[in-house]
N, C-alpha and C positions, 0 to 999 in steps of 0.2 A: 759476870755482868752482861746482861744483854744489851744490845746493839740496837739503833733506832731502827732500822730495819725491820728486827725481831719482836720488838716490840710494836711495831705497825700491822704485823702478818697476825700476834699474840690477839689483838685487840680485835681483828677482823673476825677472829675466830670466836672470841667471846661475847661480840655485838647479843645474838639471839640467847645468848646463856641466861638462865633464871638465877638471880642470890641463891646459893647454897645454906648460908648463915649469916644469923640477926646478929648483930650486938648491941644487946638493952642499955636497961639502967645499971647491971655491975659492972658495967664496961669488959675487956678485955680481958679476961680472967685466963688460971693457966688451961681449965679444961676448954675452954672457946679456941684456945689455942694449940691442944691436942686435937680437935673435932676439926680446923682446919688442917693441918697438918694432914690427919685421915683423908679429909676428902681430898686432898691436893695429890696424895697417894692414889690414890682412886680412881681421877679428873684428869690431875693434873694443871689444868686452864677451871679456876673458880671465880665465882664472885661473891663479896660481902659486902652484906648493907649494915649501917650505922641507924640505928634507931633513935627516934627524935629526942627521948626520953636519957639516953648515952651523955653521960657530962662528960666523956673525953673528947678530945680532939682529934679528926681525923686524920690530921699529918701528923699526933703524936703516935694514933694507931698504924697508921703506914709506917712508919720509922720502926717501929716495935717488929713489925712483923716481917720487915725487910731486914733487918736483924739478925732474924733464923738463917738457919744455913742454908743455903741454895735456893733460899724462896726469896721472889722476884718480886716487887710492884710493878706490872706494869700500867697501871692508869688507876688514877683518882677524878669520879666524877659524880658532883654534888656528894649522897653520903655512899657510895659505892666506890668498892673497890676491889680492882682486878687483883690476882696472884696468879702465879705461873710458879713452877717447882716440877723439877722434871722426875719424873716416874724412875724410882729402882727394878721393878717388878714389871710394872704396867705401861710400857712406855708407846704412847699413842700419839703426839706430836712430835712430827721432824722441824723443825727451826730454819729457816735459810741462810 
């Protein structure tokens, strides 16, 4: 679980970040959720947009994906949303 803190330092860092990945109209599918996964391997600190056309709901999709193992929400804003998931391989963020 991270710490308000970390999630303050997480957010600061993802301000200039570009969406990594859409989520349409199949909504959250299991490969959308392999393809994040990857990039959060990769990243680490991502963002996903929610597309207009998506009949799910973004707090059911935060829930969903805060779910996975070690992957974080840290911020929901309008249809964005941050993830943090710390690097096995790749590790590029220290935490305070």
């Amino acid at each position: 679980m991270l710490t308000g803190k970390q999630k303050s330092f997480l957010r600061s860092k993802a301000h200039h970040l570009q969406p990594l990945v859409q989520i349409g109209k199949n909504g959250l599918t299991e490969s959308v959720i392999e393809l994040i996964e990857e990039a959060l391997e990769a990243k680490e600190l991502i963002k996903v947009t929610i597309l207009q056309n998506c009949g799910e709901d973004k707090k059911e999709i935060a829930a969903v994906l805060a779910a996975r193992e070690n992957m974080h929400v840290v911020q929901t804003i309008g249809k964005v949303i941050v993830l943090y998931k710390e690097s096995v391989e790749n590790k590029q963020i220290e935490l305070p």
